[in-house]
N, C-alpha and C positions, 0 to 999 in steps of 0.2 A: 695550539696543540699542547696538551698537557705536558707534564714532564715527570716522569717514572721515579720513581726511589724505592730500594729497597731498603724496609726498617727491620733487622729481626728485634722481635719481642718474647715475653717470658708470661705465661697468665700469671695472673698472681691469684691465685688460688688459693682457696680458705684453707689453711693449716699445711698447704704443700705446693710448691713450684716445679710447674712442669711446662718444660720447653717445648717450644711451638717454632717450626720454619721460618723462616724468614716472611715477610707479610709486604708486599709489593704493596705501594701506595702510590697515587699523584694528590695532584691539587685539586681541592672539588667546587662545582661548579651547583653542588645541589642546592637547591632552593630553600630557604629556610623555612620552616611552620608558623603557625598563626597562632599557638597556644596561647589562652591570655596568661598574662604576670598577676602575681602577687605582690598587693602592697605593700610599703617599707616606706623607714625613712632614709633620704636623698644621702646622710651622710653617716646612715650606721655601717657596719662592715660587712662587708662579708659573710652570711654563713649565722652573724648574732643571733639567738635567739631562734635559732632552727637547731637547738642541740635537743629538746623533746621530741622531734620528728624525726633520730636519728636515732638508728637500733642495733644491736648486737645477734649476731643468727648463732645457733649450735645449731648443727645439725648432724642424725647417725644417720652412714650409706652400709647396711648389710652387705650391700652385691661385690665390696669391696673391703668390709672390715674398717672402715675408716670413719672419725669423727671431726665433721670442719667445721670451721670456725669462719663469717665473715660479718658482714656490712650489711646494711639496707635503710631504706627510708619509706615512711608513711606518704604516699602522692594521693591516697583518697580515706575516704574513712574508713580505717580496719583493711588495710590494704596496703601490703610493705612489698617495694620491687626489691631486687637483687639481680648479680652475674647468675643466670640457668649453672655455670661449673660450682658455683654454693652449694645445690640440692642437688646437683646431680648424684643418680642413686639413691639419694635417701628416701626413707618410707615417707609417702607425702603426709601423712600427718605426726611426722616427728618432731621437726622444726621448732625451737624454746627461741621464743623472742624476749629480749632483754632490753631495757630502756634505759636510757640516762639516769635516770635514779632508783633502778637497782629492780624494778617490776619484772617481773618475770609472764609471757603468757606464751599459751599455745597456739600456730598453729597451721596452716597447712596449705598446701603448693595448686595454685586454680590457675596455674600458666604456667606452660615448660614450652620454653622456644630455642633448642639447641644451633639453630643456625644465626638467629640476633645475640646470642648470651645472654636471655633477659628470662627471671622467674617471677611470678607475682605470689605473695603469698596473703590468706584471709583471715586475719585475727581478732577473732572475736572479741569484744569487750575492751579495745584496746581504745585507753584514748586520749592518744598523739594527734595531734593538728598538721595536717596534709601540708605540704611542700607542696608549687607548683613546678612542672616539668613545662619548659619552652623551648624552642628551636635553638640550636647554637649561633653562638654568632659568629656572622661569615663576613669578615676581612674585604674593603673595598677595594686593596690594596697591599700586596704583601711587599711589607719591610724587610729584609735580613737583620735580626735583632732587636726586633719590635714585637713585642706581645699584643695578642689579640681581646684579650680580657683578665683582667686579676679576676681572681675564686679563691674561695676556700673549703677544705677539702675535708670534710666530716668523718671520722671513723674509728674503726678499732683496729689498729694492726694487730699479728700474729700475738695471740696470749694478753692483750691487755683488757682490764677490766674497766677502765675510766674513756671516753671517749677525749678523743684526740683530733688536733686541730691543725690545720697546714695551711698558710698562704702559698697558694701557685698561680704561677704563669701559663697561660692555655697559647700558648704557642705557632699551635698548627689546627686548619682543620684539613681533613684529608680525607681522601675517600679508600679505602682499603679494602685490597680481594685479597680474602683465605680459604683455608678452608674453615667448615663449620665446627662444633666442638667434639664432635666424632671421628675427623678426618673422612669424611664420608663425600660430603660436597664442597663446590667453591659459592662462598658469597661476596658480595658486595655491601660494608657499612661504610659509612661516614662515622667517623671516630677525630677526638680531639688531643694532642701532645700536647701535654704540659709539663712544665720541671717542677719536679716534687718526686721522692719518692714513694712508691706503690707498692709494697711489700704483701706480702701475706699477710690475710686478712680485713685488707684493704677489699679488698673487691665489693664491690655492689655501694661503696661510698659515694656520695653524691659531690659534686661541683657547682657553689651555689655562687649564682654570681652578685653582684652589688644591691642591685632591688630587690633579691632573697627570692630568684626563681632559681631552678636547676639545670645546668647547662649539657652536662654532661655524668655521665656513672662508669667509677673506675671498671676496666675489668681487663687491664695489664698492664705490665712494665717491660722497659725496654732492656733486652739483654743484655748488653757492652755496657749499660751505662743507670746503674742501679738507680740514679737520682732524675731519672725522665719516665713517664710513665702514658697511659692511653685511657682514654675515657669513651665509651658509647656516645653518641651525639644526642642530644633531647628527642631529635625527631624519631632516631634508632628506637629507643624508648618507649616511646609513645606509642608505636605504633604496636607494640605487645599490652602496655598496660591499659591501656583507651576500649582493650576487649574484655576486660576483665578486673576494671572500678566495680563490679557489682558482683563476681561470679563469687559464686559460697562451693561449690563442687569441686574436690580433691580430681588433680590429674596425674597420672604416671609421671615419674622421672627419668623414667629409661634408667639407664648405667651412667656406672663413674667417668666423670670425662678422662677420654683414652688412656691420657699419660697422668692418672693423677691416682 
């Protein structure tokens, strides 16, 4: 029989934090995915050599007055995911993506999923080498005190212009009902707790684990406890981005998420 926990969590939201209820969790039983991995070598670290695949978003929401700032990653060619609360409201084709060394390009939103958290956006001419996204890894065995996987945690926190680097502990997987990012409906994701901090900014940073796939995508922290944060599960993921490796046609962003 599972067993209940209440976590409350904080999104960490590109350029502003806004509080979110409490977010009921158990221990999840989901089955993990089949995505193939990317090759690596056996004893490089973490995350090495995936700092080209890792991008900086600006983005303006008219509907709200407001300019944010977060994370993302290339997972196909010309094809950068992110947290949907990144572009929420923005004009879809406003987005300036930014690269590790300093490229600036345009360009625009071909997936808005407000109930997973997950945006895709398609930029042209860009060319970063794809990250592979995989199923998380699910624990034979929960330890108290045992982590489930070392990662590390690609990104730009709030206002930085150099990408930044975090070794974390993935902790938890969990299965989690909230609501979606309108307060509208309740969903069900699989999400992973890791310690590290997840600040603004953070969001839409990937979790790459040892063989240089992606395990998980930041898109909160946890309230009480600045230095624990939450990750979308690979499969969460996937299952927004795997529609939309090819799509070039700009979609609505709806409004600023609720509280942001």
């Amino acid at each position: 029989m599972p067993r209940w926990v209440w976590v409350p969590v904080v999104l960490a939201l590109a350029g502003c934090s806004t509080s979110a209820l409490p977010v009921p969790v158990h221990n999840s039983a989901a089955a993990a995915g089949s995505e193939a991995a990317v090759s690596s070598s056996e004893d490089a670290e973490p995350g090495v050599g995936a700092e080209q695949s890792v991008v900086r978003l600006s983005v303006i929401a008219p509907s709200c007055n407001k300019k944010f700032e977060g994370t993302g990653f290339v997972y196909a060619p010309q094809r950068v995911v992110t947290a949907a609360h990144v572009v929420a409201g923005a004009v879809p084709v406003s987005p300036v993506v930014t690269t590790a060394d300093g490229n600036q390009y345009e360009g625009r939103v071909v997936a808005f999923d407000p109930e997973v958290d997950v945006a895709v956006l398609y930029v042209p001419k860009l060319p970063a080498p794809p990250l592979r996204i995989t199923a998380a890894p699910k624990p034979l065995l929960r330890i108290p005190g045992f982590s489930i996987a070392q990662a590390r945690m690609l990104g730009y926190p709030k206002g930085a212009k150099r990408l930044e680097t975090q070794a974390v502990d993935i902790e938890q997987r969990l299965e989690a009902k909230s609501l979606d990012l309108y307060k509208e409906r309740e969903v069900t994701r699989v999400v992973l707790g890791f310690s590290a901090e997840a600040n603004a900014g953070l969001s839409g940073a990937p979790l790459i684990l040892e063989e240089g796939t992606v395990a998980g995508m930041v898109f909160a922290a946890a309230k009480e406890d600045p230095e624990e944060g939450y990750a979308l599960a690979g499969e969460e993921i996937l299952a927004v981005t795997q529609r939309a490796a090819k799509a070039t046609k700009h979609v609505s962003t709806q409004r600023c998420e609720e509280d942001g």
